[in-house]
C-alpha positions as CSV (number, residue, x, y, z in Angstrom):
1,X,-14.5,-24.2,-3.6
2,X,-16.2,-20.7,-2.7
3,X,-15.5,-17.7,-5.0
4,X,-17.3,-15.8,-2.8
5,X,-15.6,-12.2,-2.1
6,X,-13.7,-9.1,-3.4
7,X,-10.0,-10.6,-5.0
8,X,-7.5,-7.9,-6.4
9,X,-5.7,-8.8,-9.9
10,X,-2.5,-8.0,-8.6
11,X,0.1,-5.8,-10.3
12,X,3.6,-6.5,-11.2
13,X,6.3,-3.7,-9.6
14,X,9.6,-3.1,-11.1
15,X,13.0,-2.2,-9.6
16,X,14.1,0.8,-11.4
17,X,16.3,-1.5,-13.9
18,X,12.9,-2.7,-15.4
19,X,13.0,-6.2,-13.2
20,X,10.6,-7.4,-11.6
21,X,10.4,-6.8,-7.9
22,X,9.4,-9.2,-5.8
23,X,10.5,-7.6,-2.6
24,X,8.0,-5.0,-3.8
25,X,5.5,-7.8,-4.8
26,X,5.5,-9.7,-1.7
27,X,5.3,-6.2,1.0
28,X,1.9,-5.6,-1.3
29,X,0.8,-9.1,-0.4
30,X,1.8,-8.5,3.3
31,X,-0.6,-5.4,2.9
32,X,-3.7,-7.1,1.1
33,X,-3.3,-9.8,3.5
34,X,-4.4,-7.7,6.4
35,X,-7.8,-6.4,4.6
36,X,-10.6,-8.4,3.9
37,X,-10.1,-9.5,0.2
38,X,-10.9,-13.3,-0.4
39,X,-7.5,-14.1,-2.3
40,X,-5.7,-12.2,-5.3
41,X,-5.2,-13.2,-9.2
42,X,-1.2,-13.5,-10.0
43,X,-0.3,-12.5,-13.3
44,X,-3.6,-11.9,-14.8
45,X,-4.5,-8.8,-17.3
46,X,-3.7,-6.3,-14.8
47,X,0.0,-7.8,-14.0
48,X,0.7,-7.5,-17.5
49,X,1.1,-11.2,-18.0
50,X,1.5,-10.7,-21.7
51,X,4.8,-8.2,-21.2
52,X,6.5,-10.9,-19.0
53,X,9.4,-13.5,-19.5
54,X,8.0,-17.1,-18.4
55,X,11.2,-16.3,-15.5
56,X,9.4,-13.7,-14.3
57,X,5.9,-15.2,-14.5
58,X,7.2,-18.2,-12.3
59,X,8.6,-16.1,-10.1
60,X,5.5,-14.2,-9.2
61,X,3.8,-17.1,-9.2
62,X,5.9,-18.9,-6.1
63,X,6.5,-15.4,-4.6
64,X,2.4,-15.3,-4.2
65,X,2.2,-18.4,-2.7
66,X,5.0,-17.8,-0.3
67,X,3.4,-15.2,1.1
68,X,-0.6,-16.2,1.3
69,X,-2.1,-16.9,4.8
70,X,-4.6,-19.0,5.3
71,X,-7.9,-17.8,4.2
72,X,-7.2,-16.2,1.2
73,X,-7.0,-17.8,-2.0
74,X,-4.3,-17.4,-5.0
75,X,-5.4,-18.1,-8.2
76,X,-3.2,-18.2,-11.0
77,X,-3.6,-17.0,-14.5
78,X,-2.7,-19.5,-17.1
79,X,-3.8,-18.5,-20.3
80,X,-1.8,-18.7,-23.4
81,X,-2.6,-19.0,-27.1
82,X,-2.2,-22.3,-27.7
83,X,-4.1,-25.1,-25.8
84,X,-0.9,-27.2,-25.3
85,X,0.9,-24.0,-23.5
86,X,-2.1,-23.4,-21.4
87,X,-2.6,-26.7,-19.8
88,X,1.3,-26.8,-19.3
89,X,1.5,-23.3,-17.3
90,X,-1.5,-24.7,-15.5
91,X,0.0,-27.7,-14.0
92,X,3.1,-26.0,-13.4
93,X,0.6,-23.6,-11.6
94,X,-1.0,-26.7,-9.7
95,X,3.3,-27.9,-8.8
96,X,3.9,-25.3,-7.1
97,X,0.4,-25.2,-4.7
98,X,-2.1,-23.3,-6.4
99,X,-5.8,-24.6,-6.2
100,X,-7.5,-22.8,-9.3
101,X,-6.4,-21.2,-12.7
102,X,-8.1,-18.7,-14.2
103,X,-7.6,-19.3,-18.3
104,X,-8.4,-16.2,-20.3
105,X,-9.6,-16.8,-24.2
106,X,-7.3,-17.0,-26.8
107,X,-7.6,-14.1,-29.1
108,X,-4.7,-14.1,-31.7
109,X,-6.3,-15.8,-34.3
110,X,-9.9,-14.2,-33.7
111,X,-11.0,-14.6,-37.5
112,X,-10.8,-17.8,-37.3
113,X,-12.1,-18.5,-33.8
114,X,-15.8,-19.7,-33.4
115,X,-17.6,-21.0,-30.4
116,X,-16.9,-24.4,-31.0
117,X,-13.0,-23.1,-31.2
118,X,-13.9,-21.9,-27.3
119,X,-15.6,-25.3,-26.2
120,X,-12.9,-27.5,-27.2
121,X,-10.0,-25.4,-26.0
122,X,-12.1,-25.3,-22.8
123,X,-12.9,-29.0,-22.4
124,X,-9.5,-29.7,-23.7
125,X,-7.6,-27.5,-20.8
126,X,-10.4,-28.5,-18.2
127,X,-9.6,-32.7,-18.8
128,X,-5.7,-31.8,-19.0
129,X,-6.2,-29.9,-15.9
130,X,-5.4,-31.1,-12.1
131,X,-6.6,-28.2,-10.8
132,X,-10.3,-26.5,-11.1
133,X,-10.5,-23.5,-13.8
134,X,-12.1,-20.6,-14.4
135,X,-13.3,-19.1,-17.7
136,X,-12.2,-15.7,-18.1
137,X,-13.6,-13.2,-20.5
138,X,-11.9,-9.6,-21.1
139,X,-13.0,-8.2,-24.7
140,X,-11.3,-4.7,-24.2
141,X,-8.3,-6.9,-23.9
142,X,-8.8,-9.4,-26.6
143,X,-11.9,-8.5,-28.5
144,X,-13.6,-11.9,-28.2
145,X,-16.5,-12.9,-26.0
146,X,-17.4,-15.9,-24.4
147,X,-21.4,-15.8,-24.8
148,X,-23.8,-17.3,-22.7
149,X,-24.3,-20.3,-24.9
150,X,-21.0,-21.5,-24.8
151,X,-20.4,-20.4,-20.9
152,X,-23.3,-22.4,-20.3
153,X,-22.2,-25.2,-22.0
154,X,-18.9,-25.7,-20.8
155,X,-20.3,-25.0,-17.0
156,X,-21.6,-28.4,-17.3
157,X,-17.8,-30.0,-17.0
158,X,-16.9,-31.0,-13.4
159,X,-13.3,-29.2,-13.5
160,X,-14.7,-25.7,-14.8
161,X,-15.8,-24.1,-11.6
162,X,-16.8,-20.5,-12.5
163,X,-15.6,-17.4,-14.5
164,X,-14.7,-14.1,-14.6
165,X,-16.7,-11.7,-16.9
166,X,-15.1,-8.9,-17.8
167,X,-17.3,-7.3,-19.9
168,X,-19.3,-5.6,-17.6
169,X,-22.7,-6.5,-19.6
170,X,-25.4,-7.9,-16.0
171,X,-27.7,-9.7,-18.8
172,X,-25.1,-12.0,-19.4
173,X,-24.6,-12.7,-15.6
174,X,-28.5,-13.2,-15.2
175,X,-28.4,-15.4,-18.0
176,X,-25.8,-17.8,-16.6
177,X,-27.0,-18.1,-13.2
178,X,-30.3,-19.0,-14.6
179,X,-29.3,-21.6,-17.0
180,X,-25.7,-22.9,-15.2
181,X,-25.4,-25.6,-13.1
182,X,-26.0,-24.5,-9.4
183,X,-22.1,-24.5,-8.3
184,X,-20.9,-22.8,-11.1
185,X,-19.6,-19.0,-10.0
186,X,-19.5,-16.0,-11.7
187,X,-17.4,-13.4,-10.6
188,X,-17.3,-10.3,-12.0
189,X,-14.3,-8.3,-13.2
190,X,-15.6,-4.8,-13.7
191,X,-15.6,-2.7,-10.4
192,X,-18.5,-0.1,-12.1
193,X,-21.2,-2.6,-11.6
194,X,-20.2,-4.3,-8.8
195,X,-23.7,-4.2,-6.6
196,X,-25.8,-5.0,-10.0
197,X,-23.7,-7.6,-10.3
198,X,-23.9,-8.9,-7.0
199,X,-27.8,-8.7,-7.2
200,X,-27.8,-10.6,-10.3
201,X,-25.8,-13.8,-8.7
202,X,-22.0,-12.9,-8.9
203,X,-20.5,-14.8,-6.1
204,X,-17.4,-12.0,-6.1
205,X,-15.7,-9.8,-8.2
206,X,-11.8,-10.1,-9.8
207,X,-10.9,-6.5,-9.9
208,X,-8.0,-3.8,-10.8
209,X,-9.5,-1.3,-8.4
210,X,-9.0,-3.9,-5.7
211,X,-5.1,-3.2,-5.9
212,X,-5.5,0.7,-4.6
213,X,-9.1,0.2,-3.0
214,X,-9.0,-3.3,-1.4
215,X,-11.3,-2.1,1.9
216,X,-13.7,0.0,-0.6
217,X,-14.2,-2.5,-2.6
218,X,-14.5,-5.3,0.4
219,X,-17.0,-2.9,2.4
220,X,-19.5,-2.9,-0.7
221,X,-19.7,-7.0,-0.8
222,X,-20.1,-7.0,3.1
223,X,-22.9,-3.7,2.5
224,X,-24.4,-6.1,0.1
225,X,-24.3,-9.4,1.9
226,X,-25.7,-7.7,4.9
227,X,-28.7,-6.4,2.4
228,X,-27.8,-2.8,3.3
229,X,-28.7,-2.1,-0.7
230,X,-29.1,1.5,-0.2
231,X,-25.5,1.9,1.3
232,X,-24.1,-0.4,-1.3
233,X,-25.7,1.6,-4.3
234,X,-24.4,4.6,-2.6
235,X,-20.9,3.1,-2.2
236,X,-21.1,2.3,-5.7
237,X,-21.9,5.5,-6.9
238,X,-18.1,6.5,-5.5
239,X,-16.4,2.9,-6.9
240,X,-17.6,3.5,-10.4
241,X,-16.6,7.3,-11.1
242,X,-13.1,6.2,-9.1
243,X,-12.9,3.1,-11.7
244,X,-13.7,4.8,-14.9
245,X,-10.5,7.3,-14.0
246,X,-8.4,5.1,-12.2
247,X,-8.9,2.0,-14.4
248,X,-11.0,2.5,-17.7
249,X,-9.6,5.6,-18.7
250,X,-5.5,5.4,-17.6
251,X,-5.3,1.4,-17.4
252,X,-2.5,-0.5,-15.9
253,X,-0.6,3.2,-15.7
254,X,-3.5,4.4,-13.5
255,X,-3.7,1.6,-11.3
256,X,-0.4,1.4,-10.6
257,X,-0.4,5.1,-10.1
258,X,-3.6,5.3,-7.6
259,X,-1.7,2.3,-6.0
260,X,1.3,5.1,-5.5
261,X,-1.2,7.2,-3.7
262,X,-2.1,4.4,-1.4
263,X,1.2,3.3,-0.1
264,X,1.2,0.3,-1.9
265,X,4.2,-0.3,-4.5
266,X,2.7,0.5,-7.6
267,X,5.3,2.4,-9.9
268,X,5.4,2.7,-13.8
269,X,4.4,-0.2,-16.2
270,X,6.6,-2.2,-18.3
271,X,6.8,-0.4,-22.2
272,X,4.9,-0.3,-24.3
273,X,2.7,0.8,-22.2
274,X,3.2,4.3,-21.5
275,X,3.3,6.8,-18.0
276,X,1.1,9.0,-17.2
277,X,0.8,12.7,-17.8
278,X,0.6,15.1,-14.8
279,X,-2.8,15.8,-15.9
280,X,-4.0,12.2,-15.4
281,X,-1.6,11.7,-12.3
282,X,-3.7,15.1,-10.8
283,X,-7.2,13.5,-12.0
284,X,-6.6,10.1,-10.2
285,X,-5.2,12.1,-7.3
286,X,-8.4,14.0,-6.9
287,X,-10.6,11.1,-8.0
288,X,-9.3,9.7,-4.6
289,X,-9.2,12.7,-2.3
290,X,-13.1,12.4,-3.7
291,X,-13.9,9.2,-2.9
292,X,-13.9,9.1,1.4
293,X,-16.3,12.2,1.3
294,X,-18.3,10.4,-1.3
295,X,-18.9,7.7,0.9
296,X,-19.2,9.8,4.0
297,X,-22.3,11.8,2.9
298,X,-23.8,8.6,2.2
């Protein structure tokens, strides 16, 4: 299975009730579908996955595939807390057609958690698994880390296929793809170091800035694949002062927001996670009216 390409961690809308909208949902699909992105993550970190209703989860989840076209991959976020509840959402994700699960670390108990605690819930989900998974590690979400001993350890099982590393940190990247098993993927899921990434031996990138900037974000993997690294470090330039306001600094609000700006159907996260201030809303305005002249003087 190739990784390879940009895939946007798709947000969750709401009708103005607070319900999920998956009218809204699906015209955003119809949209990404037309760009260049590889697939798209359904309820991952950026759909606020952890402020949904298993209805609603399941809903988003058939919604998704309903509306992919060929050539572009769902995957389907299946992480839970307990090992038991992970491999259950993950066949349900494999019932209703999805090919690959990404399974983020469990976190609650992190005191307690060591990297053997990470290798067996790994192998454990990986065996109970029909599908292929991918390891996903987000410490600003969770505050734990897969390392690069235990990634490359559990690469070595036949139904892990990759992961997503959100940490941002390239040593850890370099490390894997040097000590991994040839097929195993790493994909990236911070849009700030995207090209060193790339360079390092990330096969793609799972990312929040993807939802507002799909073709940006597309244009710098085909810049690098092309080896045009001078355009691509230039492009990157733009993507990383764009991500750190749009995503590092305002979060789900601010990608939803800069998704506003875009035409897409962002609108306001579920609570407790707050709106915006007008002073953000003008920042990520501006951090977009910035980015096209950015790239232009390139």
């Amino acid at each position: 299975m190739d990784l390879s390409g940009i895939f946007p961690a798709l947000t969750t809308p709401y009708r103005e009730d607070g319900s999920v909208s998956i009218e809204h949902f699906k015209a955003n699909l119809v949209r990404y579908n037309q760009t260049g992105v590889s697939g798209y993550v359904v309820i991952g970190s950026t759909g606020e996955s952890v402020l949904l209703t298993a209805v609603e989860s399941e809903s988003l989840l058939v919604a998704a595939m309903e509306s992919a076209v060929p050539g572009k991959l769902p995957i389907a976020g299946t992480g839970a807390e307990s090992t038991t509840e992970t491999i259950a959402r993950t066949k349900r994700a494999a019932s209703v057609g999805y090919k690959v699960a990404l399974v983020k670390t469990p976190y609650y108990y992190k005191p307690a958690y060591k990297p053997e605690t990470y290798l067996r819930h790994y192998r454990a989900v990986a065996d109970g698994s029909p599908i292929p998974i991918l390891l996903y590690s987000v410490p600003v979400f969770t505050g734990v880390s897969l390392e690069t001993p235990e990634i490359v350890a559990l690469a070595g099982h036949p139904n892990i296929i990759g992961m997503k590393d959100s940490s941002g940190v390239i040593q850890r990247i370099v490390e894997v793809v040097g000590q991994a098993p040839k097929q195993f993927q790493m994909l990236t899921g911070a849009a700030g170091v995207l090209h060193p990434a790339f360079v390092s031996g990330a096969k793609g990138a799972i990312l929040a800035l993807a939802c507002s900037l799909p073709e940006k974000c597309v244009e710098l993997f085909n810049l690098w694949k092309r080896g045009q690294h001078a355009e691509a470090q230039a492009l990157q330039q733009a993507l990383a002062a764009a991500t750190k306001t749009i995503v590092s600094e305002a979060s789900i609000a601010g990608v939803k927001y800069a998704m506003d700006l875009r035409g897409f159907h962002g609108g306001l996260p579920r609570l407790p996670i707050l709106p915006l201030s007008d002073e953000k809303k003008r920042q990520i305005a501006e951090a977009l009216a910035q980015l096209e002249p950015a790239v232009a003087r390139a």
